[in-house]
Structures are given as C-alpha cells and as structure tokens.
DSSP file (Angstrom, degrees, kcal/mol; ACC not computed):
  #  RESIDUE AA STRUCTURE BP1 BP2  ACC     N-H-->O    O-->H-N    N-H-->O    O-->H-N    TCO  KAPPA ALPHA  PHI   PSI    X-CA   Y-CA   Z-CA
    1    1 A X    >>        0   0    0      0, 0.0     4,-1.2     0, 0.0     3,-0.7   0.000 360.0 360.0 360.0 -41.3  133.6   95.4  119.0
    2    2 A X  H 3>  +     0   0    0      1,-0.2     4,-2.0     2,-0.2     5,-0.2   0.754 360.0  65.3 -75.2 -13.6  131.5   93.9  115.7
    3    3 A X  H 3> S+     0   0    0      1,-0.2     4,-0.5     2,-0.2    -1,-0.2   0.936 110.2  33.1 -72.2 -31.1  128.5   93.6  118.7
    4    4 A X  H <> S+     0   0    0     -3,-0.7     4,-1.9     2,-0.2    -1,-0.2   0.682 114.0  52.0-105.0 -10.2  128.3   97.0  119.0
    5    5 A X  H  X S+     0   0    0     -4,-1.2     4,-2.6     2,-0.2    -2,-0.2   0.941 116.0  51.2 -81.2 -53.1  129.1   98.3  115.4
    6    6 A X  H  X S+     0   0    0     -4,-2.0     4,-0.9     2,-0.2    -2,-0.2   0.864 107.6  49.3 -47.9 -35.4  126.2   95.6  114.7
    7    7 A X  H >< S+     0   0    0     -4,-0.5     3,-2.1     1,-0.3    -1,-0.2   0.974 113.2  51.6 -59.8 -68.7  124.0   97.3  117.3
    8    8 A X  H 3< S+     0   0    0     -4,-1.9    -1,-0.3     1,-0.3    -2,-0.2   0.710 106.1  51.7 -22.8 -50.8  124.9  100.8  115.5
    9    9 A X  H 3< S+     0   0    0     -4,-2.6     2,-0.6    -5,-0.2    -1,-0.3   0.703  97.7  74.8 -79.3 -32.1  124.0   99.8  112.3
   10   10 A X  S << S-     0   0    0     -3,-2.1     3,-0.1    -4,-0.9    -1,-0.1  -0.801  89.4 -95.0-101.0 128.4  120.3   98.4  113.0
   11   11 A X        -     0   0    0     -2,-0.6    -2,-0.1     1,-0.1    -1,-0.1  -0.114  52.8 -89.9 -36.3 143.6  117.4  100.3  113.6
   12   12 A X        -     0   0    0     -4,-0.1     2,-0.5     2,-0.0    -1,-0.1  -0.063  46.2-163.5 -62.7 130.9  116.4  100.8  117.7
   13   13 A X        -     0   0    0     -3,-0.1     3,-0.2   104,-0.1   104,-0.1  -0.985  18.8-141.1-131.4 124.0  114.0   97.3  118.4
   14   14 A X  S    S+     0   0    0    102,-1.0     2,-0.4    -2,-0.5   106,-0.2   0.633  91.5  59.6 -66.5   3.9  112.1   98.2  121.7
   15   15 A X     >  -     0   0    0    101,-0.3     4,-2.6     1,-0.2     5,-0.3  -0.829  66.5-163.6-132.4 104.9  112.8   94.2  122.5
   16   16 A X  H  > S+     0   0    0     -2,-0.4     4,-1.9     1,-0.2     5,-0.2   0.953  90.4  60.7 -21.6 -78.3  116.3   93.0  122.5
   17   17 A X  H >> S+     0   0    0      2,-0.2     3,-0.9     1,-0.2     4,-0.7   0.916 106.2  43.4 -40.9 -52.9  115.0   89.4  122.2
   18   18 A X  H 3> S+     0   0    0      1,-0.2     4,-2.4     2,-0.2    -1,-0.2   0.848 109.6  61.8 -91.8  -2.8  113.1   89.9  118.6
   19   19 A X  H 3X S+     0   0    0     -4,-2.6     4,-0.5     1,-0.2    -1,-0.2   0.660 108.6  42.1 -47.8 -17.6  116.1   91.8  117.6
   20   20 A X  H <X S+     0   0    0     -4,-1.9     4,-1.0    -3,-0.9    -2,-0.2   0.761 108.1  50.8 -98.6 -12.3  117.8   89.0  118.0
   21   21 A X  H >X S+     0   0    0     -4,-0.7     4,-1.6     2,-0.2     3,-0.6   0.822 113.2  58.0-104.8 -42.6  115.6   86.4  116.6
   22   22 A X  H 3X S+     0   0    0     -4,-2.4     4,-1.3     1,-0.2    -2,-0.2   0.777 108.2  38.3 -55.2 -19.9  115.6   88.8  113.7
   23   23 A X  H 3X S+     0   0    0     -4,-0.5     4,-1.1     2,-0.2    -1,-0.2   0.651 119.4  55.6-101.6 -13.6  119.0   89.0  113.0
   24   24 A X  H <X S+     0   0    0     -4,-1.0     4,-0.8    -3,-0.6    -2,-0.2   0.827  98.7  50.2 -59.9 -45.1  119.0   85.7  113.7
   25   25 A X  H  X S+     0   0    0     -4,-1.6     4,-1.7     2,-0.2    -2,-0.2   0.498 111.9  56.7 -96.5 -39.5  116.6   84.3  111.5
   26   26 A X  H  X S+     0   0    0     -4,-1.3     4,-0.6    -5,-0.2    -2,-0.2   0.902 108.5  45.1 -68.8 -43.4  118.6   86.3  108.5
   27   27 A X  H >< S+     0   0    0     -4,-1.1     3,-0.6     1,-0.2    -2,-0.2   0.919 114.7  48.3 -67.1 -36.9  121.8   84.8  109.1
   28   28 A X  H 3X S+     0   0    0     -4,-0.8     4,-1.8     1,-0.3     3,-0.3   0.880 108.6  52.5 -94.5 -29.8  120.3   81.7  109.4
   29   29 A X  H 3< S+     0   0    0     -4,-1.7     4,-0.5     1,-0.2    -1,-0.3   0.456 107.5  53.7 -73.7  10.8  118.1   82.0  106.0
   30   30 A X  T <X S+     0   0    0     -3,-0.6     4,-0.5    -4,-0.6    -1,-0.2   0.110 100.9  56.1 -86.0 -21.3  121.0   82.8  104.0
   31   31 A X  H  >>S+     0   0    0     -3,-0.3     5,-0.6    -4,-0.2     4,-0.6   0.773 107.3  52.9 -73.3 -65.8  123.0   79.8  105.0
   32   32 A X  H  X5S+     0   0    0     -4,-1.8     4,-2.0     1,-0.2     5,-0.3   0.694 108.3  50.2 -30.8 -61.3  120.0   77.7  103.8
   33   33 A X  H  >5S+     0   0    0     -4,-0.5     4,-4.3     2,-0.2     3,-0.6   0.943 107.2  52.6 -40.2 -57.1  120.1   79.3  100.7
   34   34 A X  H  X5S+     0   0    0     -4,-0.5     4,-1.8    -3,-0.4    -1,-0.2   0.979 119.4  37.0 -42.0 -68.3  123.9   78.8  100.2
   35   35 A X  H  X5S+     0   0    0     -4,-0.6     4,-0.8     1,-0.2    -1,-0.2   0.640 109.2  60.8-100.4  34.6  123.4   75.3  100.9
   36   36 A X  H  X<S+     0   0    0     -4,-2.0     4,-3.1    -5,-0.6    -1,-0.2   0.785 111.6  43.4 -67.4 -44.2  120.2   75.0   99.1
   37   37 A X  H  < S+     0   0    0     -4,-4.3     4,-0.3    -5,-0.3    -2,-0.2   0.800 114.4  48.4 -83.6  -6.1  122.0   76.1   96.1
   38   38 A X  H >X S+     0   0    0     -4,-1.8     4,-1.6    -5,-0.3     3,-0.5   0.868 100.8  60.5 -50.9 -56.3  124.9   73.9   96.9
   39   39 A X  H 3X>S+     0   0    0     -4,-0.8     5,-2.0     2,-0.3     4,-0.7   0.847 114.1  45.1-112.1 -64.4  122.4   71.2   97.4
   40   40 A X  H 3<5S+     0   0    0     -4,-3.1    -1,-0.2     3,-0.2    -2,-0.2   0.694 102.9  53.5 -11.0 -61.5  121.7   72.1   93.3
   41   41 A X  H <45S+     0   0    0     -3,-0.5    -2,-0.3    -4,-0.3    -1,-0.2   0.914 115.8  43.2 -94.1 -31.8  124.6   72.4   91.8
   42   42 A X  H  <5S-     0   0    0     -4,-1.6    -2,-0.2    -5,-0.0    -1,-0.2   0.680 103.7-136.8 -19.1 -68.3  125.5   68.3   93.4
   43   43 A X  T  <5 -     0   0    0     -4,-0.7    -3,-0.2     1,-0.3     2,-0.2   0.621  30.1-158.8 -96.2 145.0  122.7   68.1   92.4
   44   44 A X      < -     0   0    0     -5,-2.0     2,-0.3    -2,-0.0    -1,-0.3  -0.466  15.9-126.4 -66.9 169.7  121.0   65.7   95.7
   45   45 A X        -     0   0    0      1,-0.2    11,-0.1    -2,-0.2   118,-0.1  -0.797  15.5-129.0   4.9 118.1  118.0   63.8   95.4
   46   46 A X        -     0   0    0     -2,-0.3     2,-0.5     9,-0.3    -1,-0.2  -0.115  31.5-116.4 -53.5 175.4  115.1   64.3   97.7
   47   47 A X        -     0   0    0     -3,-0.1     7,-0.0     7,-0.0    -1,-0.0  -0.993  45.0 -81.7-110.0 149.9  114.1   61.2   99.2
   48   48 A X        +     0   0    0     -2,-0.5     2,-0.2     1,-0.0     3,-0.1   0.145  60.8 154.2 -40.0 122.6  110.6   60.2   98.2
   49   49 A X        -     0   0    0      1,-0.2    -3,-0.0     2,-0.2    -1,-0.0  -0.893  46.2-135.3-147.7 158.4  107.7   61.7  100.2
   50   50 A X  S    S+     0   0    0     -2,-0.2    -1,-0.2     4,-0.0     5,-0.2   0.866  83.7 101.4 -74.0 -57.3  103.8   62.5   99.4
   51   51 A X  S >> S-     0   0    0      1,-0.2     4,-0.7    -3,-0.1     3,-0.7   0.182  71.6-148.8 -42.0 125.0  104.4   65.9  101.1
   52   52 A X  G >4 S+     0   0    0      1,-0.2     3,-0.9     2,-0.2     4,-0.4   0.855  91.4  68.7 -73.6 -23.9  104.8   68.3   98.2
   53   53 A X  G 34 S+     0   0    0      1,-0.2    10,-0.3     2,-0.1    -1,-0.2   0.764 107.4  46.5 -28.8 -37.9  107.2   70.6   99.9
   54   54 A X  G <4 S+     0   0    0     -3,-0.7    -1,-0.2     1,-0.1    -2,-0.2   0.556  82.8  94.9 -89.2 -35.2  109.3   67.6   99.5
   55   55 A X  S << S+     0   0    0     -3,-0.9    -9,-0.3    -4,-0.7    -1,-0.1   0.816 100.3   1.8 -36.6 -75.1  108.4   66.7   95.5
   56   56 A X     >  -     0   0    0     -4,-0.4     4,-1.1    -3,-0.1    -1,-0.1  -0.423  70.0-111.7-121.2 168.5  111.7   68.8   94.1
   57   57 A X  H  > S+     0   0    0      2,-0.2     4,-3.1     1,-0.1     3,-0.1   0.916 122.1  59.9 -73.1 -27.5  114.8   70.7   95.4
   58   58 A X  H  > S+     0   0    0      1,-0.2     4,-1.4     2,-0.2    -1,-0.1   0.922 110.9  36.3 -31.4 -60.0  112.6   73.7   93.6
   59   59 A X  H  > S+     0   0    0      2,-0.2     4,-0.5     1,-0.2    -1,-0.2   0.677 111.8  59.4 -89.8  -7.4  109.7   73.2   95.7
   60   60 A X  H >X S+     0   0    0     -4,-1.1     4,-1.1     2,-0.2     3,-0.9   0.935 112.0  44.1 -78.4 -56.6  111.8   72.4   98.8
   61   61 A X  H 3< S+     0   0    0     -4,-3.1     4,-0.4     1,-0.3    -2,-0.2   0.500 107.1  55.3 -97.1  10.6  113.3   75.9   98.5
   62   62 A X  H 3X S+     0   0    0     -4,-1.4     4,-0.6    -9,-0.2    -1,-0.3   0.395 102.2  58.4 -59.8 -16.4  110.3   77.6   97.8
   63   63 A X  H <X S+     0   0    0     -3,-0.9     4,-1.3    -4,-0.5    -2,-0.2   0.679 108.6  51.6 -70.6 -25.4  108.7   76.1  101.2
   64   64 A X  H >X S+     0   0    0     -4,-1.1     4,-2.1     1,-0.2     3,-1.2   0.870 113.4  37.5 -66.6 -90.4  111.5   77.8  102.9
   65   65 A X  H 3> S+     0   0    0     -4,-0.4     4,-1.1     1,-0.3    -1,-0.2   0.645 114.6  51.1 -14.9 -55.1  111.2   80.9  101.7
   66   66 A X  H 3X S+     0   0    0     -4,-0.6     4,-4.8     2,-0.3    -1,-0.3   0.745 108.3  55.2 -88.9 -49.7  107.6   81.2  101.5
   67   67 A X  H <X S+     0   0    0     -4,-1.3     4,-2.9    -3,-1.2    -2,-0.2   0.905 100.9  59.8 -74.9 -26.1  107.4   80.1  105.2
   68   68 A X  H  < S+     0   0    0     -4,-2.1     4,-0.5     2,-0.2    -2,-0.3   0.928 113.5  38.9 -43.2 -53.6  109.9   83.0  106.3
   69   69 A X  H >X S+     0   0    0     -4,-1.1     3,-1.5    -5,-0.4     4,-0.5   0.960 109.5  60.7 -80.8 -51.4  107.5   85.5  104.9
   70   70 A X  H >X S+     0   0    0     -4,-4.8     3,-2.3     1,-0.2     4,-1.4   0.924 104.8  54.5 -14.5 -69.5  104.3   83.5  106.2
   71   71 A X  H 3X S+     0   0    0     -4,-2.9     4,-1.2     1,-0.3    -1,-0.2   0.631 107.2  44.7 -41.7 -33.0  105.7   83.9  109.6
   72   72 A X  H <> S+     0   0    0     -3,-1.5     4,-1.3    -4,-0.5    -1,-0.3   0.321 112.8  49.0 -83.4   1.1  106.0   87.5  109.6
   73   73 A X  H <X S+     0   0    0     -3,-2.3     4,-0.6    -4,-0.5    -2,-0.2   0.493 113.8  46.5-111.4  15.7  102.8   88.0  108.1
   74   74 A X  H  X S+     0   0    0     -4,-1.4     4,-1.2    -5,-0.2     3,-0.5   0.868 110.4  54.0 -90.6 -46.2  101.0   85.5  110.9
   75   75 A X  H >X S+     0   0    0     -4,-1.2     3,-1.5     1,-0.3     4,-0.5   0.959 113.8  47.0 -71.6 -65.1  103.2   87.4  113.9
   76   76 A X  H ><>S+     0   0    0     -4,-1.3     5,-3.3     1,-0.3     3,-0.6   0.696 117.5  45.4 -32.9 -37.7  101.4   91.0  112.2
   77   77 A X  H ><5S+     0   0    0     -4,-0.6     3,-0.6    -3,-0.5    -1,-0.3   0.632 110.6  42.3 -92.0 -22.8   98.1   89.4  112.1
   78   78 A X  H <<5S+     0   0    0     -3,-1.5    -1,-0.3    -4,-1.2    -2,-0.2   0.221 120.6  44.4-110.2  -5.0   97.6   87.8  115.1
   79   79 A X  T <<5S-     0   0    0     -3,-0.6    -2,-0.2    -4,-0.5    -1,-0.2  -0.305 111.1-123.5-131.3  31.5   99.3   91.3  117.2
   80   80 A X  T < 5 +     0   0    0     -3,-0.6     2,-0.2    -5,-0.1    -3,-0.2   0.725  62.7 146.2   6.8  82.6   97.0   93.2  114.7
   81   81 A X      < -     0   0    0     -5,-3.3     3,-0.1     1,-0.4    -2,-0.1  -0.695  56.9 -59.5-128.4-159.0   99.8   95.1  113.5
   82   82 A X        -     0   0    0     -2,-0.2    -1,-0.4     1,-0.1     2,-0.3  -0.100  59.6 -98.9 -58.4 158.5  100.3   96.4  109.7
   83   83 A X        -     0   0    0      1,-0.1    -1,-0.1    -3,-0.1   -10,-0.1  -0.724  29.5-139.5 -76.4 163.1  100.3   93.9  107.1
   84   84 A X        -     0   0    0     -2,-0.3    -1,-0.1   -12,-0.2    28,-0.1   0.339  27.4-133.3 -77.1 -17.0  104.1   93.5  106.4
   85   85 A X        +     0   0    0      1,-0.2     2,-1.0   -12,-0.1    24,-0.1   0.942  40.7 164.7  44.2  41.3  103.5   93.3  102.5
   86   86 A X        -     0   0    0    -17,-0.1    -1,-0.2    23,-0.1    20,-0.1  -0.834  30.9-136.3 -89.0 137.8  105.5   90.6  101.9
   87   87 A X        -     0   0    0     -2,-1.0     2,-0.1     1,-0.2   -18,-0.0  -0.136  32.4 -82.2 -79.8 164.4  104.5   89.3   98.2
   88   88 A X        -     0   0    0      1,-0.1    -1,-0.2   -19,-0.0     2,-0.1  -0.310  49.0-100.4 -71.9 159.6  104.0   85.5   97.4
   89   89 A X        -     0   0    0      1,-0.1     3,-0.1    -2,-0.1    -1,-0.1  -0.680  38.2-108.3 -92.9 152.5  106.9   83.2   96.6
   90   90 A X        -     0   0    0      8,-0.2     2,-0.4     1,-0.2    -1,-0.1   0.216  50.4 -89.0 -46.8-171.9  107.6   82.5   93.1
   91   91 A X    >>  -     0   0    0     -3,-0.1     3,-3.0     1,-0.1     4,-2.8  -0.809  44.0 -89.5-104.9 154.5  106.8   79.0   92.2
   92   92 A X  T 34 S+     0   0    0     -2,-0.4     4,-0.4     1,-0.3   -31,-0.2   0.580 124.4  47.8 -44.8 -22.5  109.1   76.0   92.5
   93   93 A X  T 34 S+     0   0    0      2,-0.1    -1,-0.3   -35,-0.1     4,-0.2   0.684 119.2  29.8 -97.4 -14.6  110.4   76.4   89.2
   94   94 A X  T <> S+     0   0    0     -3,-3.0     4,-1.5     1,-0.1     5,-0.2   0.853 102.4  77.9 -95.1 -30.7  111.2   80.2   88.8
   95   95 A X  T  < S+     0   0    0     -4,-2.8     4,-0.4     2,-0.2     5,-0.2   0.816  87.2  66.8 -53.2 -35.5  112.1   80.6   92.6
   96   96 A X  T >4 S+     0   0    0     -4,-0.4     3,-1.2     2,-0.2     4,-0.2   0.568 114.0  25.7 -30.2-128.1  115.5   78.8   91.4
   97   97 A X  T >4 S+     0   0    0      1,-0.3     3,-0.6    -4,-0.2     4,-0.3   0.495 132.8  43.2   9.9 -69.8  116.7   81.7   89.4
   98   98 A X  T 3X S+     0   0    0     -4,-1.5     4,-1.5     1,-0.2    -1,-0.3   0.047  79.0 100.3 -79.2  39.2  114.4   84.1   91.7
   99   99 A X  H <> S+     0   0    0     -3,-1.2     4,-3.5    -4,-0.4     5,-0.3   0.966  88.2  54.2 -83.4 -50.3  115.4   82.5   95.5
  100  100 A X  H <> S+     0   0    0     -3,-0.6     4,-3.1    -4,-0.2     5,-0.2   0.948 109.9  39.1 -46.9 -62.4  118.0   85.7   95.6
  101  101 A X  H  > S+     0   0    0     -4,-0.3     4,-1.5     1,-0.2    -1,-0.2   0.969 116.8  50.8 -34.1 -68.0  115.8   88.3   95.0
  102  102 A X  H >X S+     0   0    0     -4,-1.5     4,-2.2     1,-0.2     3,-1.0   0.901 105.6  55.5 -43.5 -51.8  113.0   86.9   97.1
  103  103 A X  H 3X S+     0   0    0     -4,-3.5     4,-1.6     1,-0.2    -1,-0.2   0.848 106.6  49.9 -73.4 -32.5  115.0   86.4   99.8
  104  104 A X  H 3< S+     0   0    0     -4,-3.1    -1,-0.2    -5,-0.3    -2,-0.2   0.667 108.3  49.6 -22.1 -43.5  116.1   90.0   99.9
  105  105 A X  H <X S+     0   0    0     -4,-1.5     4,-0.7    -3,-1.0    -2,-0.2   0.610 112.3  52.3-106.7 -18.8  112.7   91.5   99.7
  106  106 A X  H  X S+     0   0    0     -4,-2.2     4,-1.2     1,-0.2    -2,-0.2   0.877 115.3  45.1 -79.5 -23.4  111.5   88.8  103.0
  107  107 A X  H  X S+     0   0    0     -4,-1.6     4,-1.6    -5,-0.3    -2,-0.2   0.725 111.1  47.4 -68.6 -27.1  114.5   90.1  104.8
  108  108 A X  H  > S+     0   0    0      2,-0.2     4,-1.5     1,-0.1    -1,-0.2   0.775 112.5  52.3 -78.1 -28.9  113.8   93.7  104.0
  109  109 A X  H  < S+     0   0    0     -4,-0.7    -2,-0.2     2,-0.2    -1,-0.1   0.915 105.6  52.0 -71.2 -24.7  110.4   92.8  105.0
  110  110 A X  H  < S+     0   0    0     -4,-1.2     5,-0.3     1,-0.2    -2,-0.2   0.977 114.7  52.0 -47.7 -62.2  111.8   91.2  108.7
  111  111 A X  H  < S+     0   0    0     -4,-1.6    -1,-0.2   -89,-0.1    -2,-0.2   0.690  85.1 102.4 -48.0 -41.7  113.5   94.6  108.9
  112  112 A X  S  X S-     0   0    0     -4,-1.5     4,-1.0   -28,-0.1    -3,-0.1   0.510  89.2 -90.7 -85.5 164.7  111.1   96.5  108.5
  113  113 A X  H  > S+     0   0    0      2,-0.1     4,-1.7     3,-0.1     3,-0.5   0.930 108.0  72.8 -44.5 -39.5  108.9   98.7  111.5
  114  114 A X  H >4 S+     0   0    0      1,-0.2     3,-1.4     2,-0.2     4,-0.2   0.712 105.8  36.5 -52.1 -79.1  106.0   96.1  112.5
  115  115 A X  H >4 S+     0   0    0      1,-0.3     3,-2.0    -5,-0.3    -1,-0.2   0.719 111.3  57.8 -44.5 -34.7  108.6   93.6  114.5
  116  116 A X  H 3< S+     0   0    0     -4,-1.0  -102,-1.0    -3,-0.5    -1,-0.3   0.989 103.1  57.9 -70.2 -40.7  111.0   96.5  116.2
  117  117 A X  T << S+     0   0    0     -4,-1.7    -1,-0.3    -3,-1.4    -2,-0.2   0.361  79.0 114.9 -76.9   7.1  107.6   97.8  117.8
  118  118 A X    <   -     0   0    0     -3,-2.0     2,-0.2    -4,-0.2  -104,-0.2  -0.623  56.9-157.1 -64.1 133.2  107.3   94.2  119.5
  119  119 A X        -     0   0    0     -2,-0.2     4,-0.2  -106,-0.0  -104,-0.1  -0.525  23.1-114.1-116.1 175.0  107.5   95.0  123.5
  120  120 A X  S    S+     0   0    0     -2,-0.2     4,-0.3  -106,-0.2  -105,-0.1   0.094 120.0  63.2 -90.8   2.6  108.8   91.6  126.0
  121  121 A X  S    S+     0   0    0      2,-0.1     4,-0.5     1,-0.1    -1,-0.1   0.701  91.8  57.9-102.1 -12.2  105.7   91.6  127.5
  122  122 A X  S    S+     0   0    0     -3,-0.1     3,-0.4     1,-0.1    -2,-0.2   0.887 102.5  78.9 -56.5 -34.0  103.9   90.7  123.8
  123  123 A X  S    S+     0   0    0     -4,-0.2    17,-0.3     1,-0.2    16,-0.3   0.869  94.7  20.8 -40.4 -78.6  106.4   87.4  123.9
  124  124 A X  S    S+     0   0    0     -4,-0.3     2,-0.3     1,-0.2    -1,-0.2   0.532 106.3  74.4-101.1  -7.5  105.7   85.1  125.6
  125  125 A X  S    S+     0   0    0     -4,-0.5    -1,-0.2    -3,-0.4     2,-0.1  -0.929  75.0  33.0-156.1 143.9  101.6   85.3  126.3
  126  126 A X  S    S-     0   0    0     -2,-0.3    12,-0.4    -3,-0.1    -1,-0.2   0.351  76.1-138.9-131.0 171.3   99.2   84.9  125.2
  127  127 A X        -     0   0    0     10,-0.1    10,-0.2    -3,-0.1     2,-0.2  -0.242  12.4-149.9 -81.5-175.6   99.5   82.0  122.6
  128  128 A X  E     -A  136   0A   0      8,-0.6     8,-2.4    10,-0.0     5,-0.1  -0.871  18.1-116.3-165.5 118.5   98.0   81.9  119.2
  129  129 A X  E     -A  135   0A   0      6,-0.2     2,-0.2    -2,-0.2     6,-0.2  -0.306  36.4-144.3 -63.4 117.0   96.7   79.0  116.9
  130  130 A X    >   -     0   0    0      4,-3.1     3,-5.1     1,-0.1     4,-0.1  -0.522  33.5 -96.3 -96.9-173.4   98.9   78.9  113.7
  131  131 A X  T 3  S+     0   0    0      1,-0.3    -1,-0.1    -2,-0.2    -2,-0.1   0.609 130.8  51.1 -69.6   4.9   97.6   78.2  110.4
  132  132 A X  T 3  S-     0   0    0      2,-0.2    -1,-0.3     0, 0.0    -3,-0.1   0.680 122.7-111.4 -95.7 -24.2   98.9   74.3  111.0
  133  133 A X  S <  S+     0   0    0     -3,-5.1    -2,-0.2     1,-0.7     2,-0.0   0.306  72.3 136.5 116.6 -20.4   96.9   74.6  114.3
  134  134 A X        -     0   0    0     -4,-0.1    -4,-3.1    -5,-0.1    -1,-0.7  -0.681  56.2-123.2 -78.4 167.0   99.8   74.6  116.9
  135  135 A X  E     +A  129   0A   0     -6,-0.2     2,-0.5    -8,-0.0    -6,-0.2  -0.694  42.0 163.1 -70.1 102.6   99.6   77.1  119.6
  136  136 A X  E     -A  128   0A   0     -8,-2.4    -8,-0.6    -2,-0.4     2,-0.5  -0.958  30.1-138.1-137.5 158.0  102.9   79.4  119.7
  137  137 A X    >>  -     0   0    0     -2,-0.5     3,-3.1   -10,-0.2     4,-0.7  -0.859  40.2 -94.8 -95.1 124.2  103.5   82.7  121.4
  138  138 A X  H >> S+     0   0    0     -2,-0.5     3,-3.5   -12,-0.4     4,-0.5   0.402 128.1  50.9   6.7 -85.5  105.5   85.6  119.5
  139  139 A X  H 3> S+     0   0    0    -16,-0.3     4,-1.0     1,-0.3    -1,-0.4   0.464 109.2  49.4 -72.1 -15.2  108.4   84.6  120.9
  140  140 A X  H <> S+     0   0    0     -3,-3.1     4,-1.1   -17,-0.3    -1,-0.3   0.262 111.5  47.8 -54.2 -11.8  108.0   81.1  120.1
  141  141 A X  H << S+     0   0    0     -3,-3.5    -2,-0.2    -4,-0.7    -3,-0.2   0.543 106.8  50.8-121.8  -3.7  107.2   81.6  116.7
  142  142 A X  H  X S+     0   0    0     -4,-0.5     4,-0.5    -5,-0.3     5,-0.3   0.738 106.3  56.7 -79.7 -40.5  109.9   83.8  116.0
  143  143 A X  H >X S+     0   0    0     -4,-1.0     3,-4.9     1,-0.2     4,-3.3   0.964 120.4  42.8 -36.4 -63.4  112.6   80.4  118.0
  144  144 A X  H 3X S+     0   0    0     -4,-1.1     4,-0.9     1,-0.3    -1,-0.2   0.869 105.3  50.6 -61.2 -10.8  110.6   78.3  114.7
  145  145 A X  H 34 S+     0   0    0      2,-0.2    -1,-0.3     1,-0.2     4,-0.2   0.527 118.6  50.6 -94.5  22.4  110.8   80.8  111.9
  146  146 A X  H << S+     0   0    0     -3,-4.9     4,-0.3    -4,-0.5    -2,-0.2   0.695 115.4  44.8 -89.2 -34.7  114.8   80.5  113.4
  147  147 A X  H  < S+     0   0    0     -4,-3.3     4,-0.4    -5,-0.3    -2,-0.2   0.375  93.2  68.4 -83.7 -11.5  114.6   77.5  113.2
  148  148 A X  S  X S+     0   0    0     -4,-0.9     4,-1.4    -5,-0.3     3,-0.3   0.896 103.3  45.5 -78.2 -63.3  113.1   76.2  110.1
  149  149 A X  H  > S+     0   0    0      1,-0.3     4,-2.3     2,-0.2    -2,-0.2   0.774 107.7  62.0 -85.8 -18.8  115.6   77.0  107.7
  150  150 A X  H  4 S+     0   0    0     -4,-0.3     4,-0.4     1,-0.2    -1,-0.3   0.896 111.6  48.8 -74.4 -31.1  118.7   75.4  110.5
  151  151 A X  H  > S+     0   0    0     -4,-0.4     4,-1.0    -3,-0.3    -2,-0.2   0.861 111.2  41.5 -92.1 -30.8  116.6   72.2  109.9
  152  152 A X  H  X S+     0   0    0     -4,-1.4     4,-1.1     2,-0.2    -1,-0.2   0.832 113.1  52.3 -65.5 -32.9  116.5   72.1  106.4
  153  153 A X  H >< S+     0   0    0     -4,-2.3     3,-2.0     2,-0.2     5,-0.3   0.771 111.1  50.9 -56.9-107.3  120.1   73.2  106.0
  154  154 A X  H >> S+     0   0    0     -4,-0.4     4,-1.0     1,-0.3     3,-1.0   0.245 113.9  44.4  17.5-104.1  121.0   70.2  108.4
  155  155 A X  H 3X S+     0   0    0     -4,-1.0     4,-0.7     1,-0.3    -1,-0.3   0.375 115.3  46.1  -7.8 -54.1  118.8   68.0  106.1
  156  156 A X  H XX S+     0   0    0     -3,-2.0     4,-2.7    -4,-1.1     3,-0.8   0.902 112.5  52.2 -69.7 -82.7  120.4   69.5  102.8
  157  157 A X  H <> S+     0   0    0     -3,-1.0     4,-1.7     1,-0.3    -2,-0.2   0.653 109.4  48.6 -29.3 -46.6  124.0   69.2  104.3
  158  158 A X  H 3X S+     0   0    0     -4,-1.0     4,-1.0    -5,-0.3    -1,-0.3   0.916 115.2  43.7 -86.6 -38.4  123.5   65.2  105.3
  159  159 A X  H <X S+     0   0    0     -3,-0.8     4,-4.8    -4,-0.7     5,-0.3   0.937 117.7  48.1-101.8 -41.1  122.1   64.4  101.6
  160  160 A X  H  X S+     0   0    0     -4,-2.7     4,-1.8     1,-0.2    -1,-0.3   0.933 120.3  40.0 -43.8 -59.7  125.2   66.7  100.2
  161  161 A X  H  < S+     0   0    0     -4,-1.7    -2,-0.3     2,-0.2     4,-0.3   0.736 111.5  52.4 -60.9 -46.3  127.3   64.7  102.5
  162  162 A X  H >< S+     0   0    0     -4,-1.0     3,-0.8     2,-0.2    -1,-0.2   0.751 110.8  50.3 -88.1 -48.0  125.7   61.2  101.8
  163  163 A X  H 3< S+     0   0    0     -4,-4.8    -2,-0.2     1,-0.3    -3,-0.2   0.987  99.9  64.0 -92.8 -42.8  126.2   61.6   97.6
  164  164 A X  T 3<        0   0    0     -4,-1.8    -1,-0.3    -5,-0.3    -2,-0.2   0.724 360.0 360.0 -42.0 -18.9  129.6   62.4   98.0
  165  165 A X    <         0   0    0     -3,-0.8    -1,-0.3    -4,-0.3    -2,-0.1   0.134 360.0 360.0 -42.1 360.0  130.2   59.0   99.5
C-alpha cells in the first residue's frame, strides 16, 4: 500500500529504474546527514589523510553533498540535457549550519524534470568519462551517486561506534 501511495505522490519518470535510483539516492543522502551530524555532536575524529575531503568532519560533509549535486549536473551534461542549476556547496565551515538547507535544494534539484525524461535505453550505453576519468553509463552513475553517501555513512557509523568503546 505505501508503494503505491509513493508512486502517487511522485511525478510520472518515463524510466522506472532512475525513479528508483532517485528516490533512492534521497533516502540514502539523508541518512548520511543524520549520521554526519551524529558523527558531530560525538564529536569523531577523522583519521589522518592528505586527501582534503578528509581534513575535517566540515569538509567531509561538504564532499558529500557537493558530489550529489556534481552528479546530477555531470548526468545533464553529458546527455546534453538542461543544466539542473544546482548552486555550489557552502564551504566546510558554513555547510555545518547550512548542510540542511543545501541538502533540500540538491534533492529538489534530483526531482526536478531533466532525470524523469531519462528513457532505459539512455542507461546503460554508451559510457562516459567522469571528471575523475572513470568511464560510467547513466545508470551506473546514478548505482555511485547511490552509493556514495551508504559508504560514508558506513564509515561515519564505525568511527561513532569505535569512540564509544
């Protein structure tokens, strides 16, 4: 019954699959935030890395974030579809305060027409070099932007877990 009320409730996506990797991809960037700000209030300790992503919990959850909206504005560009007008992430020190906001206005941007106009036969060829240089196809780069924030939660979760010890 909540499968179809959900169904009801979202705008028509001619592809089943990147409705789902959208609705996916919000549930799962809203945990990270929960336990990013969990992560906070502990507060954890990163562990020491060159990688700046890495420097603070600040800048950690500003790589998340950032990349959520990156992703949708790589899938437009590369399927020459509108830009998506997703804005730049605060910086590692206001995005604390602003993570909520922000993360509202990349989710509104997920929602938004360019993805529902995605067909199954865009998916899965032809591939496309992202800006790190790997190859992924739509539907592959929607799995990582699914995927991104479940691996940082994870990450976030063991260090939460590890200083309670």
């Amino acid at each position: 019954m909540g499968y179809l009320l959900l169904m009801s409730s979202n705008p028509p996506y001619r592809s089943r699959a990147v409705r789902a990797m959208v609705l996916l991809h919000e549930e799962h960037l809203r945990r990270f935030v929960q336990t990013w700000r969990v992560a906070m209030a502990v507060p954890v300790s990163l562990p020491p890395t060159t990688d700046p992503n890495y420097a603070s919990l600040g800048a950690l959850g500003r790589h998340v974030l950032s990349a959520a909206g990156g992703y949708l504005v790589w899938m437009c560009e590369v399927l020459r579809l509108a830009d998506p007008g997703v804005r730049p992430a605060p910086d590692a020190i206001a995005i604390v305060p602003d993570a909520g906001d922000y993360l509202e206005h990349v989710l509104e941007r997920w929602r938004a027409e360019a993805l529902r106009e995605i067909s199954d036969e865009h998916l899965e060829t032809p591939e496309y070099p992202s800006r790190w240089r790997t190859r992924y196809s739509i539907d592959s780069m929607l799995e990582h932007a699914v995927m991104h924030p479940i691996r940082h939660a994870f990450q976030l979760d063991e260090l939460i877990r590890h200083h309670a010890t």
